[in-house]
Each structure stands twice: as C-alpha cells, then as structure tokens.
C-alpha positions as CSV (number, residue, x, y, z in Angstrom):
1,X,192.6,-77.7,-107.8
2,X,194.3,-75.9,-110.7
3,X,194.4,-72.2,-111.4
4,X,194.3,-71.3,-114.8
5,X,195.0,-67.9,-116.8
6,X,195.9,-66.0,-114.0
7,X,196.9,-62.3,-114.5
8,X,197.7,-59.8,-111.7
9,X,198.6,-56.2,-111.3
10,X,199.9,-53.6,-108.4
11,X,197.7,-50.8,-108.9
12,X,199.1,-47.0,-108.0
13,X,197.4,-45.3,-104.7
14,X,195.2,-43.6,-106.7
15,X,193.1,-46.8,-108.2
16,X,191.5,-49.2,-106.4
17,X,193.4,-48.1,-102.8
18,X,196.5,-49.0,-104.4
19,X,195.8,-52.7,-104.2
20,X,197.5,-56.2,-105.3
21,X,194.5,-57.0,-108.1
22,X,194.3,-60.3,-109.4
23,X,192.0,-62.6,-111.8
24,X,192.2,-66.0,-113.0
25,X,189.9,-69.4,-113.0
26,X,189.8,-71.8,-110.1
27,X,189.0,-75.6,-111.7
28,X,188.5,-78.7,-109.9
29,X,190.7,-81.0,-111.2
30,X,189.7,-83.9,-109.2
31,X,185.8,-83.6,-109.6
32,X,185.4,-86.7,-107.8
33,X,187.2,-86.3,-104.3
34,X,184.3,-84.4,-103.1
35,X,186.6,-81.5,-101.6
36,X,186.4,-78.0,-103.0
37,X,189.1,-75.7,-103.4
38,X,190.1,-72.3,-102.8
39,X,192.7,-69.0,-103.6
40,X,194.6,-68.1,-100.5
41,X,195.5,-64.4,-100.5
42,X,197.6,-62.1,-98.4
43,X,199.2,-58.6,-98.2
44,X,202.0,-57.4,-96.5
45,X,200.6,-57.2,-92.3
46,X,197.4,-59.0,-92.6
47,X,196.1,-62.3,-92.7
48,X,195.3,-64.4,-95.4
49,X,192.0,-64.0,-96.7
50,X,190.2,-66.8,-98.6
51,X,188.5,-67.2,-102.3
52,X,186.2,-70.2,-102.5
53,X,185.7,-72.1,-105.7
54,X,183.0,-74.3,-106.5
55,X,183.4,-78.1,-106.6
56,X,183.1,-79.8,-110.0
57,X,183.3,-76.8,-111.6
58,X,185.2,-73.9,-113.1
59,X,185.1,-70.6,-111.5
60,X,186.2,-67.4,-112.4
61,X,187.8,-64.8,-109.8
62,X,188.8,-61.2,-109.9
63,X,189.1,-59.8,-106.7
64,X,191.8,-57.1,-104.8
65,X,193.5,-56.7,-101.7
66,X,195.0,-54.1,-100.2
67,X,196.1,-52.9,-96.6
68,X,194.1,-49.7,-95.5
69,X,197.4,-48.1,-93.8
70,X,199.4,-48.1,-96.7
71,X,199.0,-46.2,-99.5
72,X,200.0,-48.7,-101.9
73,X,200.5,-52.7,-101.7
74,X,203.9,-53.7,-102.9
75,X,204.1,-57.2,-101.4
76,X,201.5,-59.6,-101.7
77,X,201.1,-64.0,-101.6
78,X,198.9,-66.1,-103.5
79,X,198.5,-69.8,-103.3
80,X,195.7,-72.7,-104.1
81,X,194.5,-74.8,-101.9
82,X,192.2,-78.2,-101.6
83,X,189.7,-78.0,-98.4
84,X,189.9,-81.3,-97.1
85,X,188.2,-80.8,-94.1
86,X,188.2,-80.2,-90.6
87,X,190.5,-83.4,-89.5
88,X,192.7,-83.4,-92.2
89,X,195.3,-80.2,-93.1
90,X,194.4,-78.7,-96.7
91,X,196.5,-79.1,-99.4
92,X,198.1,-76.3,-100.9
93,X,200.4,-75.0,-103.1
94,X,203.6,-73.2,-102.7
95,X,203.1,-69.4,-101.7
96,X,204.1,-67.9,-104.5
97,X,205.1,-64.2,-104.0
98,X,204.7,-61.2,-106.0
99,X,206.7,-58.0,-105.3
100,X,206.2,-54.4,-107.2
101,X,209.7,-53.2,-108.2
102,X,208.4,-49.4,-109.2
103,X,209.0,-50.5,-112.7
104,X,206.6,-51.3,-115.5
C-alpha cells in the first residue's frame, strides 16, 4: 500500500468540531497479493478508526476525526496498513504523529 499526496489540517472549534482533517490517495502497490489496504486513524482518547481502500486500485480519501469532549483535536496518528487476513498480523506502517502547536 502506498499513500500518496496526502495533506492534513487541525481545524479551530468552530469548523468541522474542531477535528484532525485529512485527504490523500490510498494505491495498491502490490496489485497482485490479493490483500487490500487501509488508513488507520486515531485522536487523542479513542480508538483507531479504519479507512478501507480498494484492491488493485487507487482511491481517494478525505475524511475527519475528532473527539466529541474536546473542543478541539490537537493530537492525532495516522498510519497505512496491508489487511492480510485473519491469521496473519497486518502490515503497517510507522504511526506517524501530528501535533497542533497553536501556530500557523
């Protein structure tokens, strides 16, 4: 899996619940290992919540996150992962993590 173009933004309180927004495109870069992939997401206190791609393809995802008892999100972790089923762990990236300084 590789995910391509990505952009992302911490939005005030005011727009969007003051979520952790985020776009990019999810592509199979192994078309042939019949696994599909996926964006793992999480905010500060909840769990991970997860974007499916689509296998053999290219798929484009915007989506946001928030936590409902904070006003704003100012922590938030993003990695990709390759499903490979039920026996075997997934393969995943490193988590990367994105924190909102107040600046910018």
């Amino acid at each position: 899996m590789a995910f391509e173009h990505g952009s992302y933004r911490f939005n005030p309180p005011a727009r969007n619940h003051g979520s952790f927004e985020w776009s990019g495109y999810l592509r199979d870069a192994l078309p042939d290992d019949r696994h599909n992939g996926y964006v793992q997401v999480r905010v500060e206190g909840h769990d991970a919540v997860r974007y499916y791609g689509k296998q053999r393809a290219v798929k484009f995802m915007h989506h946001s996150n928030w936590s409902g008892a904070q006003r704003y999100t100012d922590d938030a972790y993003l990695r990709v992962c390759r499903d490979t089923g039920a026996l075997r762990p997934d393969n995943c990236t490193l988590e990367q993590h994105f924190h909102y300084t107040g600046q910018g």
